[in-house]
C-alpha positions in Angstrom: 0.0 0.0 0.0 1.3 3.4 -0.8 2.2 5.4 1.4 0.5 8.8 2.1 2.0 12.5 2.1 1.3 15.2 4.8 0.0 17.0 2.0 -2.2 14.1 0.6 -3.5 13.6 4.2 -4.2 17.2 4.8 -5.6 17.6 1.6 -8.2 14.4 2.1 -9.2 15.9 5.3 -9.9 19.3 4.2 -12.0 17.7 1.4 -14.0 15.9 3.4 -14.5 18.9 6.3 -15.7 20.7 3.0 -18.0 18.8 1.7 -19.4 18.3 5.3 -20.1 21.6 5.1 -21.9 21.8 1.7 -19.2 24.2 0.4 -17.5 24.6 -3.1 -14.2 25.0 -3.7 -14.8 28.2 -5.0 -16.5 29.4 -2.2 -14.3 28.1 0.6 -11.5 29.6 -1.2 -13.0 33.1 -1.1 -14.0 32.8 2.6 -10.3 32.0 2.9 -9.2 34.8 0.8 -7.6 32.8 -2.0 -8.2 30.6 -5.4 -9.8 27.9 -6.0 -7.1 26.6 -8.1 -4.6 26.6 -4.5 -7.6 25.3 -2.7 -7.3 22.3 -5.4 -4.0 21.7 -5.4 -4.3 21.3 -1.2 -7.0 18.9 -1.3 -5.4 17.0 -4.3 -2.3 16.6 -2.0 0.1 18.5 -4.9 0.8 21.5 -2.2 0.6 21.9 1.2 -1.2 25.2 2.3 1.2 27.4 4.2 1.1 27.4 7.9 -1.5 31.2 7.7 -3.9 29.2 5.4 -4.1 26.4 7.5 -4.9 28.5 10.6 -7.7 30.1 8.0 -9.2 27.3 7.2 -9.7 26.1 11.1 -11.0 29.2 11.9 -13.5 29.0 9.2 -14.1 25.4 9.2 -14.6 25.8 13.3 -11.9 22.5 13.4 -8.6 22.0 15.8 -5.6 21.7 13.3 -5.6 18.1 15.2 -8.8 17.9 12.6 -6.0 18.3 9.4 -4.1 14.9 11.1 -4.9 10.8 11.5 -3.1 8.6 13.9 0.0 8.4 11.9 0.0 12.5 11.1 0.5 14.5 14.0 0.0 18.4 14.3 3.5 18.8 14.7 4.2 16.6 12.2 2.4 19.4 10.2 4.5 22.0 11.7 7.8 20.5 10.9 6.3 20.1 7.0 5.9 23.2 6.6 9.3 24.6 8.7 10.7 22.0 5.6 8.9 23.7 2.9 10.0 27.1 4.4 13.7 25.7 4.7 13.3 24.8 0.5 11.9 28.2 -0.7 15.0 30.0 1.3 17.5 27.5 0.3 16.2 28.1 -3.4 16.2 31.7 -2.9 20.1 31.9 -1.7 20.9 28.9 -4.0 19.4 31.2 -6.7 21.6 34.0 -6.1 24.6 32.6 -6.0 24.3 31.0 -8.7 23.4 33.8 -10.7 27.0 35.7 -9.8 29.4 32.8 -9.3 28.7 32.5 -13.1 28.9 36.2 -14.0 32.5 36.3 -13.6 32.3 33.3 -16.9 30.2 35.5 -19.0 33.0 38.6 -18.2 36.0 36.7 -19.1 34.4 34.9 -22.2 33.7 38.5 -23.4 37.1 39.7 -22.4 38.2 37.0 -24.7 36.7 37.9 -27.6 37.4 41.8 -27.2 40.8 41.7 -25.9 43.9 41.5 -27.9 46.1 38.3 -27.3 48.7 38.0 -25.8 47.9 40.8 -23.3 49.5 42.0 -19.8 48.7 39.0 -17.1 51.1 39.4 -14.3 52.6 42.9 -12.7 55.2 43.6 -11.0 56.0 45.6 -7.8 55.6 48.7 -9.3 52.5 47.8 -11.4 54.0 47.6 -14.8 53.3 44.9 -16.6 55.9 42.2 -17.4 54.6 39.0 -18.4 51.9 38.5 -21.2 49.9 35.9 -22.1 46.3 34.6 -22.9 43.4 36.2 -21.3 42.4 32.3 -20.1 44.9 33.0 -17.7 42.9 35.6 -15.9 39.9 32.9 -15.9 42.2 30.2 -13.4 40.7 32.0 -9.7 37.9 32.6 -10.9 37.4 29.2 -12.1 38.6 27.9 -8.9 35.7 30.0 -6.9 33.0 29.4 -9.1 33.7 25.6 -8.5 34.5 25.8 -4.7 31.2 27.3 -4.4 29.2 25.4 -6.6 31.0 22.0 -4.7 30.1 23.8 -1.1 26.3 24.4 -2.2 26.0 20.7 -3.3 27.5 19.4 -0.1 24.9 21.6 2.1 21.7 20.5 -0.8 23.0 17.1 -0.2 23.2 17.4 3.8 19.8 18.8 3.9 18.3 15.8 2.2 20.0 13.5 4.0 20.1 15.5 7.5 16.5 17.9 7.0 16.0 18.5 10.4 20.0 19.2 11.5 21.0 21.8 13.4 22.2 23.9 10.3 18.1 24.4 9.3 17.2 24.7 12.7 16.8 28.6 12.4 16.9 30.8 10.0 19.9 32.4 11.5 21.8 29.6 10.2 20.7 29.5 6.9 20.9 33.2 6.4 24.9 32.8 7.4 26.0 30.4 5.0 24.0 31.8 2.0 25.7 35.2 3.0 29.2 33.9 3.0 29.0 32.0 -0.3 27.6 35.8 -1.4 30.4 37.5 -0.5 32.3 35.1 -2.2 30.6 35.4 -5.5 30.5 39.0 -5.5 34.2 38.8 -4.4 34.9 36.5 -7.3 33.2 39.3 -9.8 34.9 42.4 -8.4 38.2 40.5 -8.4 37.7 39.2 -12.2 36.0 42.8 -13.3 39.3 44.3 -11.4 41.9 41.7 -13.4 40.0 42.5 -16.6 39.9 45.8 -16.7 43.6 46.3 -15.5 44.7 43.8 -18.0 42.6 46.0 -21.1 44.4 49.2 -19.8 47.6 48.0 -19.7 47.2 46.3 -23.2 46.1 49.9 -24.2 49.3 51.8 -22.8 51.7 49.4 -24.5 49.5 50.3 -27.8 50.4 53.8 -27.0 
């Protein structure tokens, strides 16, 4: 026998308490202030109504949130299902941004590539003069390094979470909030540094023009 999901258990129960009622979806979803299409999706089991709707339909169905469980679905069992699904959409969010920028420094060398002469200035000396030249791939090797130290330490925490959900590290949002700033800092480290190498690189090739 398959085996049920908090949301297909919540959503069979909130069915039922419905229909008890003599209420369509529409109109339980206005009363609840949202569409019927969400109020669908609950009873369907494809979503899990946030923790605000949930306490919006007990106050309008006149039922404990004990009503939304069975004997092998507890309310906190509830609770903790919807701390998880809050944990995904600001893992997602962070994971999202960093993404975004660890690859921007890519895009900026790729470019640099194609508009920058070859060989250019790499490497500078004490007195910033430049005195080696070489490819502008050269410039890409820290960057590279970042991009895939961060994309490796953003996989490892992913990976923990599913294996470890309820750890420590996703016990607030505190934690959460401190490693997706750090891995921020580096991306936008990782862009400054290659916009920096870049555009150093592009003057220097321009003075030894002149």
């Amino acid at each position: 026998m398959e085996e049920k999901t908090p949301a297909k258990i919540v959503g069979e129960k909130i069915a039922a308490l419905r229909k008890e009622r003599g209420l369509t979806q529409k109109q339980l979803a206005e009363k609840i202030y949202t569409s019927d299409k969400n109020l669908s999706k609950w009873e369907t089991g494809k979503a899990l109504p946030s923790l605000e709707f949930l306490l919006s339909l007990c106050a309008e169905l006149n039922v404990p949130i004990d009503a939304f469980t069975d004997e092998n679905f507890t309310a906190s069992d509830i609770l903790n299902a919807q701390r998880q699904k809050q944990i995904k959409s600001r893992l997602a969010a962070w994971v999202s941004a960093i993404a975004a920028l660890a690859g921007v420094p890519l895009f900026i060398l790729a470019a640099a590539r194609a508009y920058l002469p070859s060989p250019l200035p790499v490497h500078f000396n004490s007195s910033l003069q430049p005195d080696r030249m070489g490819d502008v791939r050269e410039l890409s090797v820290g960057a590279m390094i970042l991009f895939f130290v961060t994309a490796a330490a953003i996989i490892s925490y992913i990976i923990y979470y599913i294996k470890r959900p309820t750890a420590q590290a996703f016990r607030t949002d505190a934690h959460i909030n401190a490693f997706g700033g750090v891995f921020l800092f580096v991306s936008l480290f990782s862009v400054a540094v290659t916009l920096s190498s870049v555009i150093s690189c592009a003057r220097a090739a321009q003075w030894g023009e002149n």
